[in-house]
DOGU-884911 format. One record per residue (C-alpha): chain; x, y, z. Coordinates in nm, 4 decimals. Example, Ala and Ser with C-alpha at 12.3 -4.5 7.8 and 13.67 -1.06 7.14 Angstrom:
<atoms>
+-------+----------+----------+----------+
! kette !       px !       py !       pz !
+-------+----------+----------+----------+
!     A !   1.2300 !  -0.4500 !   0.7800 !
!     A !   1.3670 !  -0.1060 !   0.7140 !
+-------+----------+----------+----------+
</atoms>
This chain:
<atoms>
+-------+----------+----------+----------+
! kette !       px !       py !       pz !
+-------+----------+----------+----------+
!     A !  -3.2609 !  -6.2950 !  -2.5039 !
!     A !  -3.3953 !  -6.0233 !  -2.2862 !
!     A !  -3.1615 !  -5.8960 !  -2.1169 !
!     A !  -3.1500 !  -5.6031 !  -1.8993 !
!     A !  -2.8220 !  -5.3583 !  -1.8489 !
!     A !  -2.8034 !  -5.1370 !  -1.5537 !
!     A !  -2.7192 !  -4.7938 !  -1.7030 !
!     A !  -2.7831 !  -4.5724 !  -1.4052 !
!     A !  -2.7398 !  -4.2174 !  -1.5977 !
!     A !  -2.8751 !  -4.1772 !  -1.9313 !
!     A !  -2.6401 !  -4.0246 !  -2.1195 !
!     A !  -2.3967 !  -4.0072 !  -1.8400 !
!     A !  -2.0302 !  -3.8325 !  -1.9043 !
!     A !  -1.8417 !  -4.1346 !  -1.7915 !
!     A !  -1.6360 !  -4.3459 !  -1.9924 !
!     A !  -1.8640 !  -4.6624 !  -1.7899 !
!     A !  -2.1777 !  -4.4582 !  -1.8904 !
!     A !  -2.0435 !  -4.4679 !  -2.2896 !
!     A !  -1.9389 !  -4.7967 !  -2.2815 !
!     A !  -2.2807 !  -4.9626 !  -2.1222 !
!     A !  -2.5123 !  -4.7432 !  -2.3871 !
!     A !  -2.2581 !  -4.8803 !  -2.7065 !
!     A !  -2.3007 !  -5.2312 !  -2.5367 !
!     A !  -2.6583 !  -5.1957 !  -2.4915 !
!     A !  -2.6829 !  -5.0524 !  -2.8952 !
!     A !  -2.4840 !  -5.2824 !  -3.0203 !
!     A !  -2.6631 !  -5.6449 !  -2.8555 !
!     A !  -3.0109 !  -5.4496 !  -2.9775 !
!     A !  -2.8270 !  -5.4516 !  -3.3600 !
!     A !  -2.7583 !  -5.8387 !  -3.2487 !
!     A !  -3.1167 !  -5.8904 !  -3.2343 !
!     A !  -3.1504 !  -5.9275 !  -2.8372 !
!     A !  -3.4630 !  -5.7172 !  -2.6716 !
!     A !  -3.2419 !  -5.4723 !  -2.4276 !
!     A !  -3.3516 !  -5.2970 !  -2.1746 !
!     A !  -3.1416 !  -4.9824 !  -2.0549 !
!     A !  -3.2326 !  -4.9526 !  -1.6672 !
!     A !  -3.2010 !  -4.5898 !  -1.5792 !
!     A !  -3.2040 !  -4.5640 !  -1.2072 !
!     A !  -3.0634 !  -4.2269 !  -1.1168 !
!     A !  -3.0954 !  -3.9438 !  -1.3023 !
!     A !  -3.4331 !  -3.9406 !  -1.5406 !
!     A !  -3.3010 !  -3.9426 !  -1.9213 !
!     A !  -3.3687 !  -3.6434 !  -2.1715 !
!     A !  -3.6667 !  -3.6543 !  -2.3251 !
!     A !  -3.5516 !  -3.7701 !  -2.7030 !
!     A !  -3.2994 !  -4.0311 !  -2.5697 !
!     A !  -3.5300 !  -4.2881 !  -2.6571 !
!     A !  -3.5369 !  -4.1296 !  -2.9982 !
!     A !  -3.2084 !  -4.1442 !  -3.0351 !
!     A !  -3.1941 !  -4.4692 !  -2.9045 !
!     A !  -3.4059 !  -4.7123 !  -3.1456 !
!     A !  -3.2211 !  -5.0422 !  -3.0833 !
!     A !  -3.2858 !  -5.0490 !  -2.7315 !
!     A !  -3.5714 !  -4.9929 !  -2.4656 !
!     A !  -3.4141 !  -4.6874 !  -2.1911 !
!     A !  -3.6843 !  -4.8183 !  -1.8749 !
!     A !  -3.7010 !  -4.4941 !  -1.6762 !
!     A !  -3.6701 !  -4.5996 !  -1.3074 !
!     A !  -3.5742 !  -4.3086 !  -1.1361 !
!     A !  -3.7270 !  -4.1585 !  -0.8047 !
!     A !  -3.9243 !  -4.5330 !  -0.8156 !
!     A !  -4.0008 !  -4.6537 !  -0.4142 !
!     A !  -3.8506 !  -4.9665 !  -0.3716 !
!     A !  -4.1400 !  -5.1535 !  -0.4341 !
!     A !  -4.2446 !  -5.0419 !  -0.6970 !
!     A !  -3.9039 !  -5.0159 !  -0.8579 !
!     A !  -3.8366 !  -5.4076 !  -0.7738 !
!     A !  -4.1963 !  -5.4602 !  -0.9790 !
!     A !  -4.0780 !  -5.2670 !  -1.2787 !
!     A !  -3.7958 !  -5.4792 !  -1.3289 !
!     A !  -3.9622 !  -5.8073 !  -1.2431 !
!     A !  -4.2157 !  -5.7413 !  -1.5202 !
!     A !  -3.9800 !  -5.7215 !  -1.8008 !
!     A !  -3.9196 !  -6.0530 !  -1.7479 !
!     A !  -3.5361 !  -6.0839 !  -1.7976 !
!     A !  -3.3578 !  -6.3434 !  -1.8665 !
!     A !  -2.9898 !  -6.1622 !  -1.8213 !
!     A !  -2.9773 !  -5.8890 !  -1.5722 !
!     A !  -2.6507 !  -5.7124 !  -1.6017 !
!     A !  -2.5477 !  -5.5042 !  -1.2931 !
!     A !  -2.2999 !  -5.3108 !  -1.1351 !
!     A !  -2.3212 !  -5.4258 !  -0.7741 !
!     A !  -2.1488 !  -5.1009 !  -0.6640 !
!     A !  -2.3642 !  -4.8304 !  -0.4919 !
!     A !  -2.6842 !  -5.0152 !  -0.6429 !
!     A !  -2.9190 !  -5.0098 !  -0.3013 !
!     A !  -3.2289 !  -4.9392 !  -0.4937 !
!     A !  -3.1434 !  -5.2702 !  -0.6732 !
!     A !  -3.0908 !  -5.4967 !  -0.3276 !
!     A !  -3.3689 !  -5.7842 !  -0.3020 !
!     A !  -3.3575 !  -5.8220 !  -0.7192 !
!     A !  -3.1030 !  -6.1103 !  -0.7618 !
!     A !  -2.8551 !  -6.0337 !  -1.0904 !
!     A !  -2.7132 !  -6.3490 !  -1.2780 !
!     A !  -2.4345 !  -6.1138 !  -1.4417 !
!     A !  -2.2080 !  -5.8577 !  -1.1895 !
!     A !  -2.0098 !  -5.6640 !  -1.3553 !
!     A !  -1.7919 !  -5.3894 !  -1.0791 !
!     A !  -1.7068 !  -5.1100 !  -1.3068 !
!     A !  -1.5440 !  -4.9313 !  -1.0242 !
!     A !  -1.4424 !  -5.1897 !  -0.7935 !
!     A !  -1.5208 !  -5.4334 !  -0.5302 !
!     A !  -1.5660 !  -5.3227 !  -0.1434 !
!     A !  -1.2154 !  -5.3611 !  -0.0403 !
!     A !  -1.0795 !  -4.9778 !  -0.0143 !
!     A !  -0.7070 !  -5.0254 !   0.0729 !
!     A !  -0.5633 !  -4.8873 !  -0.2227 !
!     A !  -0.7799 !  -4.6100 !  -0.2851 !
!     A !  -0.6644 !  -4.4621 !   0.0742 !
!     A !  -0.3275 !  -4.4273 !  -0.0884 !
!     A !  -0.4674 !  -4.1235 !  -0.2546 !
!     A !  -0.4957 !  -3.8842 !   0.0701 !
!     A !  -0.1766 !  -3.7586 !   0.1565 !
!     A !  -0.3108 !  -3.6222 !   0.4564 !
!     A !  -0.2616 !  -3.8793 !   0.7257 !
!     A !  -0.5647 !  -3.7316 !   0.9436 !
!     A !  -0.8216 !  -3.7324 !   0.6376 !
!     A !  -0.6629 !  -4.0721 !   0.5639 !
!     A !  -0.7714 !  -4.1789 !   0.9002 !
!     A !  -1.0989 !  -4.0316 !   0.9113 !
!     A !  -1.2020 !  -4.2342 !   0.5990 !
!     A !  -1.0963 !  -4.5453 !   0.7136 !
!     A !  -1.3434 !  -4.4423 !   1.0708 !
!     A !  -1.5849 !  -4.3391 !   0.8290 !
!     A !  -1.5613 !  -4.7155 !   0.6744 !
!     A !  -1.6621 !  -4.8550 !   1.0215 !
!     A !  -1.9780 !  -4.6477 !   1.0667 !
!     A !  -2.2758 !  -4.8390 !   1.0803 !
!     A !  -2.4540 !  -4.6904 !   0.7289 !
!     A !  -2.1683 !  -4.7502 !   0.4911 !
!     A !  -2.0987 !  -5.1401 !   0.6589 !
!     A !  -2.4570 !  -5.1886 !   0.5623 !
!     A !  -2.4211 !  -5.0230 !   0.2249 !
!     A !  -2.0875 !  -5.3177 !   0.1965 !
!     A !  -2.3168 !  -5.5705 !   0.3506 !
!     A !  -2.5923 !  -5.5446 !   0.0811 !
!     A !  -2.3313 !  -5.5267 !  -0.2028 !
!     A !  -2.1303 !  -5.8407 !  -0.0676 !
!     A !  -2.5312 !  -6.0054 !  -0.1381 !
!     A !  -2.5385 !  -5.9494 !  -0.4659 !
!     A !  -2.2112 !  -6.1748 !  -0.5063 !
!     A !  -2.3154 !  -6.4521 !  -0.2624 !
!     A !  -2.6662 !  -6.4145 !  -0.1623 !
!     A !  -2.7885 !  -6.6208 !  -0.4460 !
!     A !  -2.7958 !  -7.0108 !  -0.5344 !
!     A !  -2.6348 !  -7.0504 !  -0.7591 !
!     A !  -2.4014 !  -6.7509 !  -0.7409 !
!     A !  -2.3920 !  -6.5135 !  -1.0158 !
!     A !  -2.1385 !  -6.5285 !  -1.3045 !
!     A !  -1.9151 !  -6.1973 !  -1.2921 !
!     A !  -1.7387 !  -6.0094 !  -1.5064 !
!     A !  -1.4165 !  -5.9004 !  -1.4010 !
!     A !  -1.3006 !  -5.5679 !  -1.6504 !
!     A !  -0.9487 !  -5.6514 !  -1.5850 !
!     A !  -0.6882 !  -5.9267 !  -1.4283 !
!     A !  -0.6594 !  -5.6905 !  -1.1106 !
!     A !  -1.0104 !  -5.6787 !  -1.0830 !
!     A !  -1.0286 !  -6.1082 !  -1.1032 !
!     A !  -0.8482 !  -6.1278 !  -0.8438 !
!     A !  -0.9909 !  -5.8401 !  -0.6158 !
!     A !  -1.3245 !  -6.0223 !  -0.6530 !
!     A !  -1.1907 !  -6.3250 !  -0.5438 !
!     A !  -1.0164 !  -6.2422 !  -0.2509 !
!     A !  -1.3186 !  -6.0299 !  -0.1274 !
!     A !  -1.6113 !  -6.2378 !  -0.2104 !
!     A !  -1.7349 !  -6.6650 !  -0.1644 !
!     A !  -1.7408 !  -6.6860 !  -0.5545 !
!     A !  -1.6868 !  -6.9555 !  -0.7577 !
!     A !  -1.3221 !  -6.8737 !  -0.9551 !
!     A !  -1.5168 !  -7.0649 !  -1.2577 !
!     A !  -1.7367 !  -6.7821 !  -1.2498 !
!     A !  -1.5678 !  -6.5263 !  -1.2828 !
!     A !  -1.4473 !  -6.4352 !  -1.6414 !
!     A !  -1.1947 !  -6.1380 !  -1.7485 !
!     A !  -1.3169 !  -5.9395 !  -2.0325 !
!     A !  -1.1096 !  -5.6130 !  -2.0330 !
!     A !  -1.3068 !  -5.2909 !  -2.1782 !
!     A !  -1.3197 !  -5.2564 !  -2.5578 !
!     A !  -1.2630 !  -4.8734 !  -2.7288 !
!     A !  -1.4606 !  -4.7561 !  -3.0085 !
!     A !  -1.1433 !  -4.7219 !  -3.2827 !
!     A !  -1.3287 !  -4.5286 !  -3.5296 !
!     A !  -1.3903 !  -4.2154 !  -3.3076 !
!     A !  -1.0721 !  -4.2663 !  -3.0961 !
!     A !  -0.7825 !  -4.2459 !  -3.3793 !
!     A !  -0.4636 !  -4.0930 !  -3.4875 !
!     A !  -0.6468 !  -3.9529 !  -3.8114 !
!     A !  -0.9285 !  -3.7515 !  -3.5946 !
!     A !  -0.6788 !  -3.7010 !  -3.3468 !
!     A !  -0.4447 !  -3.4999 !  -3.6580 !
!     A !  -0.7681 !  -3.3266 !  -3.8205 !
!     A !  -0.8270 !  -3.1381 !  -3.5014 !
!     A !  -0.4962 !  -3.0513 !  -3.3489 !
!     A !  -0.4631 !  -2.7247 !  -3.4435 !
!     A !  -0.8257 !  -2.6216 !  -3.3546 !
!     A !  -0.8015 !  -2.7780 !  -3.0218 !
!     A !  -0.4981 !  -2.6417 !  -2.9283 !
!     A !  -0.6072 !  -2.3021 !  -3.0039 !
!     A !  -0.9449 !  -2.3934 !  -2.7947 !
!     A !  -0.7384 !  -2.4771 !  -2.4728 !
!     A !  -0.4976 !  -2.1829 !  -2.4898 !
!     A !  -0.1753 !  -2.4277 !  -2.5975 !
!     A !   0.1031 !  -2.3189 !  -2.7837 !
!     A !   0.1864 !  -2.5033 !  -3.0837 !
!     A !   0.4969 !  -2.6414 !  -2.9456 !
!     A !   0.4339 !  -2.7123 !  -2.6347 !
!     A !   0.4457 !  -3.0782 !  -2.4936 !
!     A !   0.0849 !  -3.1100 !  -2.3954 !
!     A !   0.0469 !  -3.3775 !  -2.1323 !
!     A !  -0.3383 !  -3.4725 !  -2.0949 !
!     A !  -0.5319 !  -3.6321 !  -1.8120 !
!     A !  -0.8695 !  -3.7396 !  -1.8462 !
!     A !  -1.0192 !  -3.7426 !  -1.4718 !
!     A !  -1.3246 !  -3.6338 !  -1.3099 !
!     A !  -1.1991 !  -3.6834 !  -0.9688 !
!     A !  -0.8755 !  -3.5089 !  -0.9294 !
!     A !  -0.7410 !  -3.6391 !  -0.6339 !
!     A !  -0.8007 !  -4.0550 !  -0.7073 !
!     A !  -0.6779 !  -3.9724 !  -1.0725 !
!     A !  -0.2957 !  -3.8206 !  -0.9585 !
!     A !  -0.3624 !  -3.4475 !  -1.0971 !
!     A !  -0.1264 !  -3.3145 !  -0.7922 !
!     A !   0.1628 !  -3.5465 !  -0.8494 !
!     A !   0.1008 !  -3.4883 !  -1.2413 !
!     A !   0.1295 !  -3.1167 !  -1.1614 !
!     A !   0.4500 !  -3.1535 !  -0.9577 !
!     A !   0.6032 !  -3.3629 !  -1.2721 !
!     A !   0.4965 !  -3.0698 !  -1.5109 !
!     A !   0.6353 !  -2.8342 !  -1.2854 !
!     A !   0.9784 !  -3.0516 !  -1.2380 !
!     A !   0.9949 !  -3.0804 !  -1.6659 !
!     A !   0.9712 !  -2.6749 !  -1.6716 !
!     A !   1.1874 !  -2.5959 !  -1.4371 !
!     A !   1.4177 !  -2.8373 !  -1.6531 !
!     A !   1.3821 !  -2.5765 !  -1.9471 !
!     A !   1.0940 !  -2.8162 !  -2.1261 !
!     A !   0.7784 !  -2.5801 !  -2.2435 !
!     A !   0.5640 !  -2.8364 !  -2.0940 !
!     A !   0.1698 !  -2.8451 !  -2.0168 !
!     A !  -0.0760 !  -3.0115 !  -1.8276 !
!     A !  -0.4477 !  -3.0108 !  -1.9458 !
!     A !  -0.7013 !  -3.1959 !  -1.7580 !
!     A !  -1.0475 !  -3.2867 !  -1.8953 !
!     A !  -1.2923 !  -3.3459 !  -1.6002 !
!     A !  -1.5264 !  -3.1642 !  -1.3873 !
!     A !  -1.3620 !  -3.2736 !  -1.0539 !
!     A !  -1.5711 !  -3.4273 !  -0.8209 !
!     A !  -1.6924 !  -3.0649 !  -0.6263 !
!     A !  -1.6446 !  -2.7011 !  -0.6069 !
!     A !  -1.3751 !  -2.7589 !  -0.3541 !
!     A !  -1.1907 !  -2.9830 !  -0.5460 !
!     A !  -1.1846 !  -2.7490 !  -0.7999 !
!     A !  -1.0486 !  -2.4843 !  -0.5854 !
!     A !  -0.7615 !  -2.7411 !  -0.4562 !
!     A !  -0.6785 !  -2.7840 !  -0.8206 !
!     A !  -0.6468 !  -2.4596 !  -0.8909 !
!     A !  -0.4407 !  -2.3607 !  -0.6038 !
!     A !  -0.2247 !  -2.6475 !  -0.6687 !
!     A !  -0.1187 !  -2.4945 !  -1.0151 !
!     A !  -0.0458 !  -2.0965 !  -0.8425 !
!     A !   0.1864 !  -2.3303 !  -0.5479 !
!     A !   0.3787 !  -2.4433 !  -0.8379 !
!     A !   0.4064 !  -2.1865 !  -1.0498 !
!     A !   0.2117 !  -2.3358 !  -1.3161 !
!     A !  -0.0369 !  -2.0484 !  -1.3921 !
!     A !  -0.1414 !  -2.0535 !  -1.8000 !
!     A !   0.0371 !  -2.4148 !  -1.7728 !
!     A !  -0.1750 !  -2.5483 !  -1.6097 !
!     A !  -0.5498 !  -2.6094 !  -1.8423 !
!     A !  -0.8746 !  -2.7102 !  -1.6219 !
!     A !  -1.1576 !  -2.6642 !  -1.9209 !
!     A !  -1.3778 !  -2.8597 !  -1.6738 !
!     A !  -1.5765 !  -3.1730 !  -1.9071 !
!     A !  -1.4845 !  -3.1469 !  -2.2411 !
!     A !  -1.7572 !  -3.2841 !  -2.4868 !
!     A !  -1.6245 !  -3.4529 !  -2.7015 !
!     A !  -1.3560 !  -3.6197 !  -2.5295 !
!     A !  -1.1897 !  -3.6616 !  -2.8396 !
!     A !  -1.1244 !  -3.2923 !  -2.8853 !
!     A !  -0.8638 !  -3.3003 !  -2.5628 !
!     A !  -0.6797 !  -3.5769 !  -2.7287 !
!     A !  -0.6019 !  -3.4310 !  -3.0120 !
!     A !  -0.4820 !  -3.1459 !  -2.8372 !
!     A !  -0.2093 !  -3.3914 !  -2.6635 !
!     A !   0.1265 !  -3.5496 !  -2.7074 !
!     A !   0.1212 !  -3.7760 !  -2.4017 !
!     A !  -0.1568 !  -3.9495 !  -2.2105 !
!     A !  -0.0817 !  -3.9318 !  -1.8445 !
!     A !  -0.3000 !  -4.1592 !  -1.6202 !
!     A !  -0.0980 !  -4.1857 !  -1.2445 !
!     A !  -0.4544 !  -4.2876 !  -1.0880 !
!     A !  -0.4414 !  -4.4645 !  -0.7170 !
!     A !  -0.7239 !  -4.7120 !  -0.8251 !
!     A !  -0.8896 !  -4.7663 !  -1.1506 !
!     A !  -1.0942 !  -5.1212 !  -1.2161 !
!     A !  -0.9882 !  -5.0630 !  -1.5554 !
!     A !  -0.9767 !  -4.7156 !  -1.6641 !
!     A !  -1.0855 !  -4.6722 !  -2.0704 !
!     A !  -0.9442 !  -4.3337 !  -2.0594 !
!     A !  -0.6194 !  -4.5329 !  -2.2073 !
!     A !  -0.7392 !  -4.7375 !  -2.4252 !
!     A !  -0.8725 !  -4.4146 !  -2.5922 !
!     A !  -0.5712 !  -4.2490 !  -2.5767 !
!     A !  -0.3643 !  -4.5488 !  -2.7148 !
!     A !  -0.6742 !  -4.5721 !  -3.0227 !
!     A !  -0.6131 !  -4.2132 !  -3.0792 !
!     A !  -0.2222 !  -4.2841 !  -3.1021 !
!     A !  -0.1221 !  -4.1314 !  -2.7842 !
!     A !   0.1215 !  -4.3127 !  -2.5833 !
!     A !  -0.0031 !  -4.3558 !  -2.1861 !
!     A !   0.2076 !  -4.3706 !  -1.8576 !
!     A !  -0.0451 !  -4.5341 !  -1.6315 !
!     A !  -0.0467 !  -4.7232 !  -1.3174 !
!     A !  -0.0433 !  -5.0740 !  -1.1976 !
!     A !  -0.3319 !  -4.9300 !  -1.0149 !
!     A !  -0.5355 !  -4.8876 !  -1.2897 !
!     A !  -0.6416 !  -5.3133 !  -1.4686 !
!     A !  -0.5766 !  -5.1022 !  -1.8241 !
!     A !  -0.2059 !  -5.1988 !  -1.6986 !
!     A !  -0.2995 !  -5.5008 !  -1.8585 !
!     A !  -0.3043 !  -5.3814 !  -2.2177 !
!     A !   0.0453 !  -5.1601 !  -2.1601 !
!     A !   0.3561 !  -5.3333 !  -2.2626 !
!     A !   0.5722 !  -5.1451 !  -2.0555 !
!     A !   0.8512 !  -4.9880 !  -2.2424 !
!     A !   0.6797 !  -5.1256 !  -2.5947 !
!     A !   0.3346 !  -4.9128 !  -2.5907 !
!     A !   0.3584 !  -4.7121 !  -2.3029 !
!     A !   0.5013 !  -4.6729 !  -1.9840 !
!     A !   0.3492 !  -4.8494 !  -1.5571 !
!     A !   0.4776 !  -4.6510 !  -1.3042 !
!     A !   0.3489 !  -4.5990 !  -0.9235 !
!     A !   0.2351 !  -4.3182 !  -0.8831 !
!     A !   0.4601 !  -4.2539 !  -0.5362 !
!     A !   0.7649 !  -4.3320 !  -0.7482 !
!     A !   0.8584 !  -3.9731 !  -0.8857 !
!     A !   1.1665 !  -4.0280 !  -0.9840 !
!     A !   1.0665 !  -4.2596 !  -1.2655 !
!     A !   0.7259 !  -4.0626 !  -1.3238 !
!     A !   0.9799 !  -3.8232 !  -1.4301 !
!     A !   1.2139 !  -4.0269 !  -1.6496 !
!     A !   0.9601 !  -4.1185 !  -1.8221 !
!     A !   0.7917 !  -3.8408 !  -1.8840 !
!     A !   1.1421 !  -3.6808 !  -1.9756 !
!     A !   1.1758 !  -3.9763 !  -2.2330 !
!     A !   0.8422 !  -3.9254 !  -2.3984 !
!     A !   0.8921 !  -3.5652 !  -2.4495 !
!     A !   1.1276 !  -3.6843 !  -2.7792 !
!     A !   0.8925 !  -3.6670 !  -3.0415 !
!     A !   1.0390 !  -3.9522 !  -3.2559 !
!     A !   0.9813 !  -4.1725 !  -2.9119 !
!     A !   0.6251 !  -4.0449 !  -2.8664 !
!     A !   0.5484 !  -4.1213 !  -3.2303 !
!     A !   0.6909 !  -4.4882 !  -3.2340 !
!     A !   0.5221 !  -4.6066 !  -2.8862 !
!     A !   0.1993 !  -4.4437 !  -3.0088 !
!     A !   0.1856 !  -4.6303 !  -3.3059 !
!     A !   0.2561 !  -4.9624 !  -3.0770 !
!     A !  -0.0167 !  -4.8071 !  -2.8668 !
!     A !  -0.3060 !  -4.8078 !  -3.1713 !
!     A !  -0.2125 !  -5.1755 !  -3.2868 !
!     A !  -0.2479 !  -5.2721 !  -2.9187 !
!     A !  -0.5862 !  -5.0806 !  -2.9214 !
!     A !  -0.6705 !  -5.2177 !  -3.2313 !
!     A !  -0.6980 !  -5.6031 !  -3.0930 !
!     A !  -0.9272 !  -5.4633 !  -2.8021 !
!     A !  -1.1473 !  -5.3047 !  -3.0455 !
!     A !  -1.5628 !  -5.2683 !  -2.9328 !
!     A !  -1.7061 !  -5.5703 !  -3.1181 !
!     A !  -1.4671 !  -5.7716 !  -2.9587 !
!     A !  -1.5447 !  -5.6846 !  -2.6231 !
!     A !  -1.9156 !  -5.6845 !  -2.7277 !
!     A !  -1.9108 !  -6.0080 !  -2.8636 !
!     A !  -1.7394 !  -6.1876 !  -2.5648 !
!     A !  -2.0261 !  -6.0340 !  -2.3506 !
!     A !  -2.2796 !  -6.1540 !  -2.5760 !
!     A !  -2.1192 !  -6.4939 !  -2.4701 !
!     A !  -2.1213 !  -6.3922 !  -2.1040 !
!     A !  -2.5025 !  -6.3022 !  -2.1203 !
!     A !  -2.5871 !  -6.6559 !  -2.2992 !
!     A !  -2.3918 !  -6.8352 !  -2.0383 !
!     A !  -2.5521 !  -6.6790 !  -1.7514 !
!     A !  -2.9096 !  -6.7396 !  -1.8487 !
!     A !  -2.8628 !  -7.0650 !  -1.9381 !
!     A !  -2.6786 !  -7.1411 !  -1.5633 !
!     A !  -2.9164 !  -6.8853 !  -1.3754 !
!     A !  -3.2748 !  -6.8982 !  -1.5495 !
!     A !  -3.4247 !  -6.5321 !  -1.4651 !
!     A !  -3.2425 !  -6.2859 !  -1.2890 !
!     A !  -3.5020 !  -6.1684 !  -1.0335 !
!     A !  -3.5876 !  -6.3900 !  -0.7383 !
+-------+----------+----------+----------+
</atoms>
């Protein structure tokens, strides 16, 4: 097959970036001819070096036009797209969706402003005429085809979030949660650079380091996470919070870092910014902490659970779906504090932590890459045998 993946950011720093260029790598290995559609940001000149069992199609800065050409005349017979903030792709018709990030609907990300004025201003800001059309043109991508596209849904929560936004046939729509590369994510990597990482982020030996992995602070929980640090210190626990992510601007930053002086969590509170590679902040931590407002799916966890780390994450986020709660980690709202914190109390005993992260690994261990891979392999056969040729 030839099948086409929307990539967006060569090289991106996204766990969504990662796992598209591994799925892309891996189908080339299978023997399909893939196509990695960069659209955003133009790729470094020796990614296509480093890339040899897959074609990275440069498409940035293209005109519409001339973009649409471009991707008719690689003559797919699987385009795979995110239908999320994909303008430059409206008018091509994709036979496989696949919403990374989530579907239109915006109700539960609102949770995450506190402020009821900003909360308020976003939902105007929803009514404005530019971002309806920008919802308008996604929603066509889901039902402006005959027949409709198949779609991937990342998670159970997603499933249903696609079908209770979209006309889409619920035979159509398929769960395949995110697979996790268990080679580079695991306990023994994890142990071999502990001490070095530690050292790296300023951590004492001892301390209970509790990580977040979030480049947008204020979607991913890092203020409630720093009120549970503070809370666990004030309690006489040495506890720390280290988050690895660039935030999502300069001000955000600034909030962050304010955040930690309100609470008295100055040299407890570690904002290295993107850490590269990921794996280094894991092995710096004892608990995965991942109190996120919305998440599609969220891979951050099933990282965290391959490297042996037990998560507490959200029924936000679809990883929910892999968490036995209790048995390899902990699902707790976010607004619910008061069992944010008994858990997090609970999972500062070591011989706790240890057990649920070992139920954490096997659990990451049956949602390993190749599986995932292989079910989309599937996927990509079904939909270009249903939909011959992606682009109308």
């Amino acid at each position: 097959m030839r099948i086409g993946i929307d990539l967006r950011i060569a090289d991106g720093p996204s766990g969504q970036q990662r796992y598209l260029w591994r799925l892309g790598r891996w189908l080339g290995d299978a023997g399909h001819d893939v196509h990695l559609l960069v659209s955003r940001h133009a790729p470094p000149e020796d990614v296509a070096e480093r890339t040899p069992r897959a074609t990275v199609a440069d498409l940035a800065g293209l005109p519409r036009q001339q973009f649409r050409r471009r991707v008719r005349d690689l003559e797919l017979d699987v385009l795979l797209l995110n239908p999320e903030r994909s303008d430059h792709y409206a008018g091509i018709g994709a036979n496989l969706l696949r919403p990374g990030y989530g579907t239109d609907q915006y109700r539960q990300k609102l949770r995450s402003f506190r402020n009821p004025l900003e909360r308020g201003a976003r939902r105007l800001l929803r009514a404005l005429p530019p971002v309806r059309g920008k919802r308008t043109r996604e929603r066509r991508f889901y039902e402006g085809t005959t027949p409709t596209p198949d779609v991937v849904a990342i998670s159970d929560r997603m499933r249903t979030e696609v079908l209770d936004t979209y006309a889409v046939d619920p035979d159509r729509v398929h769960v395949v949660p995110n697979g996790v590369d268990v080679e580079t994510f695991c306990p023994a990597v994890r142990e071999a650079l502990r001490t070095e990482a530690r050292a790296e982020f300023g951590l004492p030996a001892d301390a209970l380091c509790i990580l977040m992995v979030a480049h947008n602070y204020r979607l991913k929980g890092v203020r409630p996470a720093m009120d549970q640090v503070a809370r666990l210190r004030a309690a006489g626990l040495d506890a720390h919070l280290l988050v690895a992510g660039r935030g999502t601007s300069r001000l955000q930053r600034r909030r962050a870092a304010a955040w930690a002086r309100a609470r008295g969590l100055v040299g407890a509170t570690h904002l290295p910014g993107v850490v590269h590679p990921v794996t280094r902040a894991y092995a710096a931590a004892d608990v995965f902490l991942h109190p996120t407002w919305h998440d599609a799916f969220g891979n951050v966890v099933l990282e965290a659970m391959a490297c042996g780390l037990p998560p507490l994450t959200s029924p936000w986020a679809g990883a929910a779906m892999v968490v036995e709660d209790g048995v390899s980690g902990y699902v707790v709202d976010p607004a619910e504090g008061v069992t944010l914190h008994r858990r997090l109390v609970e999972l500062a005993d070591g011989e706790h932590r240890e057990h649920m992260g070992r139920a954490a690994r096997a659990t990451a261990e049956r949602h390993d890459e190749p599986t995932n891979f292989r079910a989309m392999e599937r996927l990509c056969e079904l939909a270009a045998t249903r939909t011959p040729g992606p682009v109308r």
